[in-house]
N, C-alpha and C positions, 0 to 999 in steps of 0.2 A: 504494500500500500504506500503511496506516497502521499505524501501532506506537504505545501505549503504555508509557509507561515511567516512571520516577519516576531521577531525578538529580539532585545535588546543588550540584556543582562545576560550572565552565565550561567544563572540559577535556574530561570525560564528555557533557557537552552536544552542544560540538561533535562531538565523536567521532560521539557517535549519529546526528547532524545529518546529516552526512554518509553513514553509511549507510543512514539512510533515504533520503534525498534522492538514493542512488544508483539508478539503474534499474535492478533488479533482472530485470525481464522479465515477460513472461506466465506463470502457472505450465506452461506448455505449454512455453515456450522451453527448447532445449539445456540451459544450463547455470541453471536453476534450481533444481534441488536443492542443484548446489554452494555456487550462492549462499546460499540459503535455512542449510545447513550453516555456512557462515560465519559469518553473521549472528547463529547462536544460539550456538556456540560465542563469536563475540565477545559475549555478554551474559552466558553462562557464565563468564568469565576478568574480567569488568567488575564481576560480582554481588558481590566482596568489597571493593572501593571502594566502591560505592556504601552496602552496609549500614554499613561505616565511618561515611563521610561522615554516614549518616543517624543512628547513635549519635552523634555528636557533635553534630548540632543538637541533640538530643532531650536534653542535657546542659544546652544554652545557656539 
């Protein structure tokens, strides 16, 4: 699966890193939706660091 995404910091990096890098499944497999639910709720809850972060270069 690939994911685009824009991030700032190191910590969000890895974070992401990781959940991409998680195997997720086929979208056939059992629990792919919950995954898939996951994944976007974690970019939902991540989405106000990162515009942070990204006002704050746009400052520098």
């Amino acid at each position: 699966m690939n994911i685009m995404f824009v991030c700032t910091d190191n910590f969000t990096r890895s974070v992401i890193a990781e959940f991409c890098m998680k195997d997720l499944g086929a979208p056939d497999s059992e629990d792919f939706v919950e995954q898939m639910k996951k994944l976007v709720h974690f970019f939902y809850e991540a989405t106000p660091s990162i515009i942070h972060n990204l006002e704050q270069r746009a400052t520098l």
